[in-house]
N, C-alpha and C positions, 0 to 999 in steps of 0.2 A: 504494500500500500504506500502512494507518494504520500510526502509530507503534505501536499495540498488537499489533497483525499483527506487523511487523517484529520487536517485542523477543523476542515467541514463539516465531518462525523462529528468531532468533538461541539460544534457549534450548534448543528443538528441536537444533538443528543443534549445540550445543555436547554434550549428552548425547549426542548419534549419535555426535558424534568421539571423547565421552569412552570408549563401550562401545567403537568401533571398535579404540582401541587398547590393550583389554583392561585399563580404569581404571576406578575406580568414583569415582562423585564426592565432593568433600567433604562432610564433615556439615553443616548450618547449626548454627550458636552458638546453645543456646536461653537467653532470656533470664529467663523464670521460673525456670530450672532457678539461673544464675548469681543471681539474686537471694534464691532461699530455699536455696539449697548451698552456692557459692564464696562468698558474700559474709560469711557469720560465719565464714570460714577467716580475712579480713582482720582482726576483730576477736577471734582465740582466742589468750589466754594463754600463752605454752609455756613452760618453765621456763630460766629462763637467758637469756631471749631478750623480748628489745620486741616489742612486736603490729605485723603491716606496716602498719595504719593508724597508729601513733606517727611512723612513717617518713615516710609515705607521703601522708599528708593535706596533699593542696593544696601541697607541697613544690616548689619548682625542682629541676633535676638527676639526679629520679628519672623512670625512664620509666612505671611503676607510678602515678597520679596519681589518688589518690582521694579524692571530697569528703569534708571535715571535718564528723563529727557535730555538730550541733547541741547544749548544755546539755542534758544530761540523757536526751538520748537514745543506744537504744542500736544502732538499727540505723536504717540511708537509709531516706528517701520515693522513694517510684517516678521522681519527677524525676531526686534522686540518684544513686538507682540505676544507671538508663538512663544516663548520664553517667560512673558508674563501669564498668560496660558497656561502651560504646564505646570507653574508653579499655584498657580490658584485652586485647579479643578482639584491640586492634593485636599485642602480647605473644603469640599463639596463630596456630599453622597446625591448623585445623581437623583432623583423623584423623590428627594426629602428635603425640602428647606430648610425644615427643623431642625436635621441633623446635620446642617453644615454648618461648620465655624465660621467662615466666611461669612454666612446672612444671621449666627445668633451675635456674634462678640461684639460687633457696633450698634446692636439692637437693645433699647431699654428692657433693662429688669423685668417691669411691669408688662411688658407686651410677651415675653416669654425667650427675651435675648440672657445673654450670660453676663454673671455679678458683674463684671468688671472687664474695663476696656480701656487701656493707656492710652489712646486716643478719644476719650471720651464717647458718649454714645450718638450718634447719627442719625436713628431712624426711632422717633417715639412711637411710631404703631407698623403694624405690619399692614396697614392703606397706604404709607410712604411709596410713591410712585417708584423711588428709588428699591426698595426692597422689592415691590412689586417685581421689577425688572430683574434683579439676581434672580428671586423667584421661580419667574414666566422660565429663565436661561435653564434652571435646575432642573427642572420639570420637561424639558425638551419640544415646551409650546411653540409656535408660532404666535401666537396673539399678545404682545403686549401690551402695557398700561399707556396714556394719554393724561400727562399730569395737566390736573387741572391752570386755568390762566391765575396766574399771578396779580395783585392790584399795583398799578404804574406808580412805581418810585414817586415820590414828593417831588411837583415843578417839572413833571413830565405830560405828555401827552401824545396820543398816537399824530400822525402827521401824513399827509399826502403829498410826498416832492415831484413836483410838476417840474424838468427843464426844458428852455427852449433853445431849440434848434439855434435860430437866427439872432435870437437874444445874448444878451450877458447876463444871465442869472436864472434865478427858479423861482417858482412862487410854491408857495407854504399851501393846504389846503383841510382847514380842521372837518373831518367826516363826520360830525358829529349834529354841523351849521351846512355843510358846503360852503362855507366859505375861506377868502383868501385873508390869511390871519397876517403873513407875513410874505414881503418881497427878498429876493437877494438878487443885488446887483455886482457887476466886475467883474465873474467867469465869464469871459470871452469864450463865445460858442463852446458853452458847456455839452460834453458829451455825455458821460455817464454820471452816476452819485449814486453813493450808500454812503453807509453811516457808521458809529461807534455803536458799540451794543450798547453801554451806559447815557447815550442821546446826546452825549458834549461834544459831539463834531459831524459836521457831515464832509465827505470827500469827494470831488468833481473834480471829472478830466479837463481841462482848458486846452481846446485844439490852437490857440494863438500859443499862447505862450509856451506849448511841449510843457507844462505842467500838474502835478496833482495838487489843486489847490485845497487849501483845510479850511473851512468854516468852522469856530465857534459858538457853540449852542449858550445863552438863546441871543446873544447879541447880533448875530448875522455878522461876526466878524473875521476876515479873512486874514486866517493867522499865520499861515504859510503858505508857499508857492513852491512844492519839490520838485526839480528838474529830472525828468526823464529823458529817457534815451532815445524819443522820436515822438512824433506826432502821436498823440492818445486817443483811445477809441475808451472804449468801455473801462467797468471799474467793478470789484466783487471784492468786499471783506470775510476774514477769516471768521467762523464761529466763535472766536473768542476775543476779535477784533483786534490781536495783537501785529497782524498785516494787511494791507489793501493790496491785490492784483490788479495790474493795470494794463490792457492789451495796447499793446505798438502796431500802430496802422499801417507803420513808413516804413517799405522795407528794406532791411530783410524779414522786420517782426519781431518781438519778443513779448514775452513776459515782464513786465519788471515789479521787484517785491518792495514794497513801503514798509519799515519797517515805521508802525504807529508809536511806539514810545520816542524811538528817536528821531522821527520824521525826518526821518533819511531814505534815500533809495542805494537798498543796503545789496541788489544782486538782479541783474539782468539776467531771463533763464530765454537759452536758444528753443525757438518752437518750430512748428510748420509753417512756413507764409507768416505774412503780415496776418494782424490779428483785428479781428473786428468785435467780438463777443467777447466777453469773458465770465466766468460764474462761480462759485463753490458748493459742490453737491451738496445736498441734505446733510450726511450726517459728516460734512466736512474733511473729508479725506483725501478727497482732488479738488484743483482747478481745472476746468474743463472752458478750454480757448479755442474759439472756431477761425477759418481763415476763408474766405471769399477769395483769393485767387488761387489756392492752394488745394481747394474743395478739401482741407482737411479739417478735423478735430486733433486737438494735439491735448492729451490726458499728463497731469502735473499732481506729483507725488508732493500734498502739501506738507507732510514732514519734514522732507528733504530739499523742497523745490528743485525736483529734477525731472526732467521732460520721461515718462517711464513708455509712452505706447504712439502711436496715433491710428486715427480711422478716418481713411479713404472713405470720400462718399462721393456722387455721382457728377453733383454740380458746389455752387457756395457754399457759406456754412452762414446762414442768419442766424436769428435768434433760438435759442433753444431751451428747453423743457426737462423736467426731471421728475421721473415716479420712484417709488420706494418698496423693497423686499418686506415682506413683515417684521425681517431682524433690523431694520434702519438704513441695511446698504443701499446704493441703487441698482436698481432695476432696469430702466430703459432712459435714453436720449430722445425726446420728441424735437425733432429740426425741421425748422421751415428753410427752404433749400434756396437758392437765385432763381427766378424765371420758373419757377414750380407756383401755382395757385393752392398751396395746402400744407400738407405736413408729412415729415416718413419719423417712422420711430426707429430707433437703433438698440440692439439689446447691447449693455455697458458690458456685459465680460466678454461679449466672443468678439463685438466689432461687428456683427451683421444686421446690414437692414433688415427687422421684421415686419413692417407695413407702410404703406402708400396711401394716403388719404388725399383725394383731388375736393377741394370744394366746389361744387355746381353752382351754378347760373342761377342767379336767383329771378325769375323772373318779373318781369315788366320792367326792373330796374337796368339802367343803362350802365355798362360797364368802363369805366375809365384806366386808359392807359398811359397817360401823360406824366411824369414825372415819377413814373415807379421806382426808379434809379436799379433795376431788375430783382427788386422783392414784391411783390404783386400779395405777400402776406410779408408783415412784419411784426406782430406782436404774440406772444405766448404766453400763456400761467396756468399755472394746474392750483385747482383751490386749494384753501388748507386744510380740506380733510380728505383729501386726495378723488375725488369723485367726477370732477369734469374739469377738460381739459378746454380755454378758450381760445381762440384764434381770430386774430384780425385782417379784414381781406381791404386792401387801399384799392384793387377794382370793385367792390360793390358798394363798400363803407361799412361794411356789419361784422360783428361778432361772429362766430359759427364755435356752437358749443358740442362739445361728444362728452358719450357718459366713458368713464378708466373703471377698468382697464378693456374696455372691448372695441371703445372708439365707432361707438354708434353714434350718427348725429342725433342731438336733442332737442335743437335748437336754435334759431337765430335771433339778433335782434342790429338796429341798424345806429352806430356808434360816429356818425359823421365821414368828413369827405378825408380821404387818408387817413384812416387810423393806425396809430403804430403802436405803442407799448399798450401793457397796462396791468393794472395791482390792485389786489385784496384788500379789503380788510382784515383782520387777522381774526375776526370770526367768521369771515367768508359769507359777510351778507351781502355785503357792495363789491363791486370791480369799477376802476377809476378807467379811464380810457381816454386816452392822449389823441385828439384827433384833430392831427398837423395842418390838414387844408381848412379850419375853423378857427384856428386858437382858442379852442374850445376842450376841457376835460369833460366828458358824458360821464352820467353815475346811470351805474344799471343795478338794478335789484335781482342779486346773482339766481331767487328760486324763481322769482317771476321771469328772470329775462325783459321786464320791462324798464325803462328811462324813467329817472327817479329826478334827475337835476343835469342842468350845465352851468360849468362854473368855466369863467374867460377867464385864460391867462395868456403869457405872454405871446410870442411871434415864433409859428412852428414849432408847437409841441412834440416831442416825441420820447424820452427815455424816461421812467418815472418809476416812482420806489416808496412801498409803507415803512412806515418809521416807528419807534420811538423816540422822541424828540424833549432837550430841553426849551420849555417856552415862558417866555416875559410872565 
């Protein structure tokens, strides 16, 4: 009998004995789940308390033993990872929470955690979305928790940034009023903008000046100007806000990294083509940079910022979409392509296109082609509970809504003359919508699909972004 024979008898015969005496077997430990779930539990904040990676990094004594981040970065390389991996699941009896050290020793007393914990205790009930999470991993669910919204910091407020194309600056837009609370003037054809996660800055590309300039929150004052290595397109901060990516239009293309504390641009990363897009997956483990002469996507290892893959696709790379695995990772790339009317999806591990989505002719309405600049769709967002994907078409004017993940149409509604970007609310009632031949934001009421408000802002709307924001 081979040894391969043998171990499957044995494996065989183990689940016979296991069902025999009415057990079910343990879960296996999955390790994408643990590297894009349990692993920023090690590096979260709480109040009162040190992050268990302060504890924990490379330390003697602790049984908890995880590698030390590297400068500047903010989460492991797959190496490390796996290393922190192995060293955890000792901590874990697979299909028992209860009996894993790992989820009692940070756990209070009273909820049924262990007497005492040198780092103090973490999770007062086992509802802690966080323990949830070790939990769901231990148990070999797919279903996670969804921690409840948070109430907005003191002198905060959500925020609607509206920039304009032709303009210098952006207007502010509380979704609360529809209205315009706040102007910013001075970014010379502002391209993109995001923000700090704590609301004290917002960041815009400045196509004049080849700069990313910093706005501080809430005085609208422009506090720096950092030079880059070419003409700026777009703009993506890190989930933890300690970088901004910034795509180079002018080629040859690059990456370049802002480092936020020292508002420096601390490292230009070689890509595919000039870059016009740029974004940070969901659970923050890439930059993903698209290139319109290049027809590529170029995938950036934000760990490291090293260019690790890219994906050939047919035509440009416009703007792009992102869905999520149940463990956090992603799932698929939704791209609206050059001179395509729609969208294709790209599955993120293998690089292949798996669907084509052409929008039709909406009838009676007349189709405009006049200044597409060869995107005929330029705006994307998938809501935030992941359920429908929307798309903006500049030949018809309208929205075109599909239910995720089967990409049925559900719906249209008509968003003005060239509509390009557009954004959530972060309860996904409203979508903002930038629609450039108006100087007009349309609010659409996301279950009705009907027009709720137009708020005028400046001259050619197009790149726009929900916030939290500090305000006056």
């Amino acid at each position: 009998m081979t040894q391969w024979v043998r171990h499957v008898a044995f494996v065989v015969i183990s689940l016979w004995a296991a069902g025999a005496a009415g057990q079910t077997p343990a879960p296996a430990l999955d390790f994408e789940t643990f590297r894009t779930r349990v692993q920023p539990i090690f590096t979260a904040k709480r109040d009162g308390l040190q992050t268990c990676l302060t504890c924990h990094a490379g330390k003697v004594g602790t049984r908890l033993r995880l590698e030390a981040l590297p400068e500047g970065a903010t989460t492991w390389s797959a190496e490390a990872s796996r290393k922190n991996f192995d060293n955890a699941r000792g901590l874990v009896k697979p299909g028992s929470p209860m009996e894993s050290r790992l989820l009692t020793h940070p756990l209070d007393r009273a909820a049924g955690g262990d007497s005492f914990h040198g780092g103090g205790k973490h999770w007062a009930t086992q509802t802690d979305a966080e323990w949830q999470t070790l939990a769901a991993w231990v148990r070999g669910s797919a279903t996670f928790p969804t921690a409840p919204p948070r109430p907005l910091p003191a002198g905060t407020a959500i925020r609607i940034i509206q920039t304009n194309a032709a303009g210098d600056g952006a207007h502010l837009i509380d979704p609360t009023t529809n209205r315009v609370t706040q102007i910013l003037k001075g970014v010379e054809i502002p391209h993109g903008v995001t923000t700090s996660p704590d609301g004290a800055r917002m960041y815009l590309s400045n196509e004049v000046r080849h700069t990313l300039d910093v706005v501080e929150m809430p005085g609208m004052k422009i506090a720096a100007r950092i030079p880059l290595s070419g003409r700026p397109n777009n703009v993506a901060v890190t989930n933890d806000g300690r970088k901004v990516y910034v795509g180079i239009a002018q080629a040859p293309g690059a990456l370049d990294v802002i480092d936020t504390q020292a508002l420096k641009n601390v490292k230009t990363v070689p890509v595919k083509g000039s870059i016009h897009n740029v974004y940070v997956t969901p659970d923050g483990r890439w930059a993903v940079a698209g290139s319109i002469p290049e027809k590529t996507i170029s995938i950036v290892d934000t760990a490291t910022d090293t260019l690790t893959r890219t994906i050939p696709l047919s035509a440009g790379i416009r703007p792009m979409a992102f869905t999520t695995k149940a463990n956090g990772s992603t799932d698929r790339i939704i791209v609206q392509l050059s001179d395509f009317h729609g969208f294709v999806t790209v599955d993120f591990d293998s690089g292949k296109e798996t669907a084509r989505v052409e929008h039709p002719a909406i009838e009676g309405e007349h189709p405009h082609r006049d200044g597409l600049q060869g995107a005929p769709t330029h705006g994307l967002a998938v809501s935030p509970d992941g359920t429908r994907l929307w798309s903006t078409s500049k030949v018809y004017g309208y929205a075109y809504v599909h239910s995720l993940p089967d990409l049925k149409e559900v719906g249209r509604v008509f968003v003005g003359q060239h509509p390009e970007w557009l954004t959530f609310t972060p309860d996904g009632r409203f979508v903002y919508v930038a629609a450039a031949g108006d100087n007009t934001v349309f609010v659409v009421d996301a279950a009705t699909m009907k027009e709720v408000a137009r708020v005028p802002v400046g001259n050619v709307p197009k790149r726009n972004a929900t916030a939290i924001l500090r305000v006056p």
